[in-house]
N, C-alpha and C positions, 0 to 999 in steps of 0.2 A: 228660758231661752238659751242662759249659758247651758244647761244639761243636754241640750241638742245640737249645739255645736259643739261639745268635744266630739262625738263618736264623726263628725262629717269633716275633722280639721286635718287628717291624715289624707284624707282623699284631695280635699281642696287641693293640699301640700304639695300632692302626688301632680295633680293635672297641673299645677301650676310648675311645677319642679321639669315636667316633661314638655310644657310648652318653653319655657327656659333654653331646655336642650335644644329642641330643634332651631330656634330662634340663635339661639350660638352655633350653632353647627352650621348655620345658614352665610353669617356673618364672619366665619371664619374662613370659608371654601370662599366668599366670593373678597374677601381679603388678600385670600393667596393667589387665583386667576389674577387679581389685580395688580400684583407683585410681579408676577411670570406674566403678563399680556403679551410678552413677544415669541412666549413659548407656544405655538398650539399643540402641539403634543401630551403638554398637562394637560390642556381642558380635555381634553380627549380620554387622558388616562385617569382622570381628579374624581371621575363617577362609580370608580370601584370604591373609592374611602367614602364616597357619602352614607351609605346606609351605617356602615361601623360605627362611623364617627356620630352619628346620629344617636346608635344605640347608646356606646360607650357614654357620650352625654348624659341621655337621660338615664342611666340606670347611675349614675354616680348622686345623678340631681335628685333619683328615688330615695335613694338611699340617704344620703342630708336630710330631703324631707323627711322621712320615717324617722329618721334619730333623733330629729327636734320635738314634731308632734304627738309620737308612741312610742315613747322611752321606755314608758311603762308597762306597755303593753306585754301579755304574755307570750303572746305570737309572734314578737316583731324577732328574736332570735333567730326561729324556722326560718321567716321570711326574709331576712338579711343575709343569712345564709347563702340563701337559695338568689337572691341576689348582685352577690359577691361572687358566687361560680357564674353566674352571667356575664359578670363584668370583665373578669378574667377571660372570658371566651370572646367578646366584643374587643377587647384590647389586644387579645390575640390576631384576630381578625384583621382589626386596622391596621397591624403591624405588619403582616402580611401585604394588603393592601396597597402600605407607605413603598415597603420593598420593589409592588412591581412599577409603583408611580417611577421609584429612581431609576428602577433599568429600564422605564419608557423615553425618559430625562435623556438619560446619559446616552442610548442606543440614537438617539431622533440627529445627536452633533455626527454622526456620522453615517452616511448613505454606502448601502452596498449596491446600488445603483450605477458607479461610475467605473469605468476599464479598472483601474487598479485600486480594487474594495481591499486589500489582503490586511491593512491594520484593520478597519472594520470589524469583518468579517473573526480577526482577533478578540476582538473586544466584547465582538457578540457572543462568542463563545465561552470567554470568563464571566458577562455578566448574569447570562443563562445559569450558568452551573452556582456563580455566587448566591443567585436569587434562590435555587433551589435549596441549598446550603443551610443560608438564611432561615426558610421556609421552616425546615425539618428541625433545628434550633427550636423556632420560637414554638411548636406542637408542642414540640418534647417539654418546654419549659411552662408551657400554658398546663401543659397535661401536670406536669408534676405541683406546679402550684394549685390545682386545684385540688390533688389528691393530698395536699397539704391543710388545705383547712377542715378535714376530718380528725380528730382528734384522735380515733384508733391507728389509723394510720401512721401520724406522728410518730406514737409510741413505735409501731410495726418499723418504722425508718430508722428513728434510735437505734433497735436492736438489730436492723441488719449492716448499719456501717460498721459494727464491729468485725463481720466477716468479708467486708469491702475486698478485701484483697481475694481471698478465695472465689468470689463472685465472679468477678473481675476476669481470672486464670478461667476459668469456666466457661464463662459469655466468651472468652476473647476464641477458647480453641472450638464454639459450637459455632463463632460465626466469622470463620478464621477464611471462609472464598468471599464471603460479602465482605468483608474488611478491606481484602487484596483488592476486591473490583473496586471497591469504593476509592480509595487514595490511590488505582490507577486513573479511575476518572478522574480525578484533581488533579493530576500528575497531565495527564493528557490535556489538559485545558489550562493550566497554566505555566505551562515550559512550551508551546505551542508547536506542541508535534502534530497535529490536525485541529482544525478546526472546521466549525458549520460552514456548510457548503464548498469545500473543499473537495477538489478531485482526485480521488485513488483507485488506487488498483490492487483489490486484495482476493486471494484465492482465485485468481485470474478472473477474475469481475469488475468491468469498467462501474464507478458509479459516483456519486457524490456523497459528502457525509449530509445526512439530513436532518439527526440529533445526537447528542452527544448528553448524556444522565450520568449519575453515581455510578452506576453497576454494568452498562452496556451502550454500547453507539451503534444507532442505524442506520446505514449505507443504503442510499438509494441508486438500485442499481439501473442501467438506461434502459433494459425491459421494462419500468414500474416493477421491478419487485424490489422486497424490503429483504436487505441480510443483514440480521442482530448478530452483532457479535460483542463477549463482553470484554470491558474495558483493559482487561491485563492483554487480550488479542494483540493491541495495538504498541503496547509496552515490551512486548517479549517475541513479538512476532515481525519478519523484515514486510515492510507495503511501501508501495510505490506512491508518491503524494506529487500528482501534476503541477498544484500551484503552493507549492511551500513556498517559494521566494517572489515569483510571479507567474501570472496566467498563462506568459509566451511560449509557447512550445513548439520544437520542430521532429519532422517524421518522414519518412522516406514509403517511396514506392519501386519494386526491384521487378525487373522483366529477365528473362533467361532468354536471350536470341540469339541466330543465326549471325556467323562471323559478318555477313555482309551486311550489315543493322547500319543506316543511315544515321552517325551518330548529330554530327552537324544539322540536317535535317530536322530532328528527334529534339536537335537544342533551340531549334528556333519554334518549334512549335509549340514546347512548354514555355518559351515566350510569349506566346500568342496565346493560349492559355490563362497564363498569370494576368496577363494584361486586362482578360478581358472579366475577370472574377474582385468582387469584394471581400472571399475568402481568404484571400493571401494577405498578410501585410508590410509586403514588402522587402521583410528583413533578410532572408535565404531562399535562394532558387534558383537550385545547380544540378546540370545533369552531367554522369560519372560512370567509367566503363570500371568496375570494382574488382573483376575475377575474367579472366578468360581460359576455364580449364572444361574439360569434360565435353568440349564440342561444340561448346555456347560461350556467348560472351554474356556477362552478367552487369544489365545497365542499371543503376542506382539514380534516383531523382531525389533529391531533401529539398525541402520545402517548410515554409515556418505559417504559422496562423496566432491571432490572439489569445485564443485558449482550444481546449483540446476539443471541443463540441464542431468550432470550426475546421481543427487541422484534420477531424474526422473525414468530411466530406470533402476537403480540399482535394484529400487524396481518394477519395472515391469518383471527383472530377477529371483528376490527371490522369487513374486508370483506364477509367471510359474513353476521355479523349485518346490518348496515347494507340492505345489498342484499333479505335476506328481508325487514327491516322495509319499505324503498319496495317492495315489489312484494305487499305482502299489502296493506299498509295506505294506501298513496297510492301507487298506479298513476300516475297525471297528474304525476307529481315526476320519471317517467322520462322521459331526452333523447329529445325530439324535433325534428323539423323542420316550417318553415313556410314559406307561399310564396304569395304574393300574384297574385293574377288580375285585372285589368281589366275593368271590368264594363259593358255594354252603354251606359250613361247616359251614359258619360264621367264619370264623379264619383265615385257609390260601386262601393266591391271591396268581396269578400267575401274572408274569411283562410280557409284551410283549412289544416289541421296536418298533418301525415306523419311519421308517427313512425320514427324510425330502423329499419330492419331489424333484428329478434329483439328487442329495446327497450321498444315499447309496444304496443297496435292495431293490427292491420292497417286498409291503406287503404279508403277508402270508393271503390268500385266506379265507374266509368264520372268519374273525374277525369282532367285533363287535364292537363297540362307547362303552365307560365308562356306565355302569349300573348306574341309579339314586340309590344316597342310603334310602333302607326303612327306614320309621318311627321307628320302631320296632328297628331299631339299635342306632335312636339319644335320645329315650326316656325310653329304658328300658335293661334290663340285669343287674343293678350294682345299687345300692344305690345310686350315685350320679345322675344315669340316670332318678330316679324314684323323687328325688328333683327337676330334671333341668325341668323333663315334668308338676310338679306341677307350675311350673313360667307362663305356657302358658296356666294353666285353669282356671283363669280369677278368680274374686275374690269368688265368689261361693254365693247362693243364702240367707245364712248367713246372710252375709253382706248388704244384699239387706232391708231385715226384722229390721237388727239391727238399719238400719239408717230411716227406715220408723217412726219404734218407737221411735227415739228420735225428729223428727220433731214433731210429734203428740204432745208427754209430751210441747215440747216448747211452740205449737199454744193453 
């Protein structure tokens, strides 16, 4: 009877060693919910670590049991082996795991939810880039421990830290643009020159940042398209960032009109306007006559909105309006043009207007192009007219004879 139980005492060991684990791993998760009960965002995030943490268990609880009840055994080294590279990929695992439980923890105390998310929305973007950080750590370090319990290996390590430095020079200049991108992304995530979801303006493209990685951030631009651009972009290149300090932004709308532009008018109806929108809020909304050269007066409206999504449309409402009000109610405020004609007497002209194409009125029928003006008017009528024509008649035949003669006297 003893001879039949040795060869079944390893397995018992085993199923009991694995019911162990799950049964601790049971009592462990619901130890910690019980700890955090005010957190729901653990329970929420606590079911990526269960399966790990399950493994991790039992493969530690195999392993005990094998050592006790097949010490002897000649198989049990293959097999421990090959259990210890498990164990190390389960605890890698969980480690990972633990990672994104704490950036679900930390990220849950603060909502990008409310008007002014800008710490958040900070926070999310170091935690992101730390988790990833993390991640590629514990790989690298899983991976090298397991290629550690190869004993060829070992030796292979031995002999190459002696050329560590050479290595080193080598690796660094083959991977000398992923290095740059790489600790530009850190750089960019934590000195907070952009962050997720943040609004910029780069390569003349409205968009938000929609991730931020090691090597590249991608802009989502307000078509839905996606522009990768990598990490040093943002570090060595000038971009426009809407909500670096906050979301509020203000933007102007510019009309070109005619001198008789109802400006009072024009001030009370972007009144009326404001009033009656949820776009505005509140803070600026002023209208401004900014230039009056070239024919036109140039009206300026600034105007503020909570962030840039609404000062978009703010201003796509005050254009609209703006426009229906001069075109129902003062016609005559829209750009035209004028042009002056010479009139038979020599004295008085008559102004005739021409109103821009699609703008105002068409022209009145059988008008002519500006007359060239005659000579007769740049060079004579006044004393000074009769000086200015003597400049363009050259120096006269005088002059011609005076200078002959003095060359002569010389030769």
């Amino acid at each position: 009877m003893h001879d039949l139980l040795n060869p079944a005492m390893p397995l018992i060991a085993v199923t009991l060693a694995v019911a162990a684990g799950l049964v601790l791993s049971w009592l462990l998760r619901k130890l910690v919910l019980r700890l955090n009960r005010k957190r729901p965002e653990l329970q929420a995030t606590s079911r990526v670590a269960r399966q790990p943490l399950r493994l991790a268990l039992c493969l530690i609880g195999v392993r005990t049991a094998l050592g006790l009840t097949a010490a002897d055994e000649s198989w049990l080294p293959a097999v421990d082996h090959l259990l210890l590279i498990a164990l190390i990929g389960s605890l890698a695992w969980l480690a990972v795991a633990i990672l994104l439980i704490i950036e679900a923890v930390v990220l849950g105390r603060y909502s990008v939810d409310v008007a002014d998310n800008r710490r958040a929305r900070r926070l999310r973007t170091q935690m992101i880039l730390a988790r990833r950080i993390g991640v590629a750590l514990v790989v690298v370090l899983a991976a090298g421990s397991v290629m550690l319990t190869f004993p060829a290996i070992q030796a292979l390590g031995a002999g190459l830290l002696a050329s560590a430095g050479v290595i080193s020079i080598v690796a660094g200049l083959a991977a000398q643009t992923s290095l740059v991108n790489v600790f530009a992304g850190m750089q960019l995530a934590f000195t907070d020159a952009i962050r997720v979801d943040d609004v910029v303006v780069v390569q003349k493209e409205w968009g938000r940042i929609e991730e931020i990685t090691l090597t590249y951030v991608v802009v989502h631009i307000w078509d839905d398209r996606r522009l990768i651009l990598p990490s040093t972009y943002f570090t060595t290149t000038p971009f426009e960032n809407w909500t670096r300090r906050q979301s509020e932004v203000m933007g102007t709308v510019e009309f070109d009109l005619d001198w008789r532009a109802p400006v009072e008018d024009m001030r009370a109806e972007l009144r009326t306007v404001l009033a009656g929108t949820e776009l505005w809020d509140e803070r600026v909304g002023i209208l401004q006559i900014t230039d009056a050269t070239g024919g036109f007066v140039r009206v300026r409206i600034l105007v503020s909105a909570a962030d840039s999504a609404a000062l978009f449309d703010l201003r796509c409402l005050i254009r609209e309006a703006m426009v229906s009000f001069l075109q129902r109610g003062h016609p005559e405020a829209l750009p035209q043009q004028r042009w002056t004609e010479a009139a038979s007497d020599g004295g008085a002209s008559s102004h005739r207007p021409q109103p821009l194409r699609g703008l105002g009125t068409s022209a009145r029928e059988g008008s002519r192009p500006p007359a060239e003006p005659q000579e007769s008017q740049l060079f004579t009528g006044s004393i000074e007219a009769v000086q200015r024509s003597r400049a363009f008649t050259g120096p006269g035949e005088d002059v011609f004879q005076d200078r002959d003669q003095t060359l002569a006297s010389r030769n």
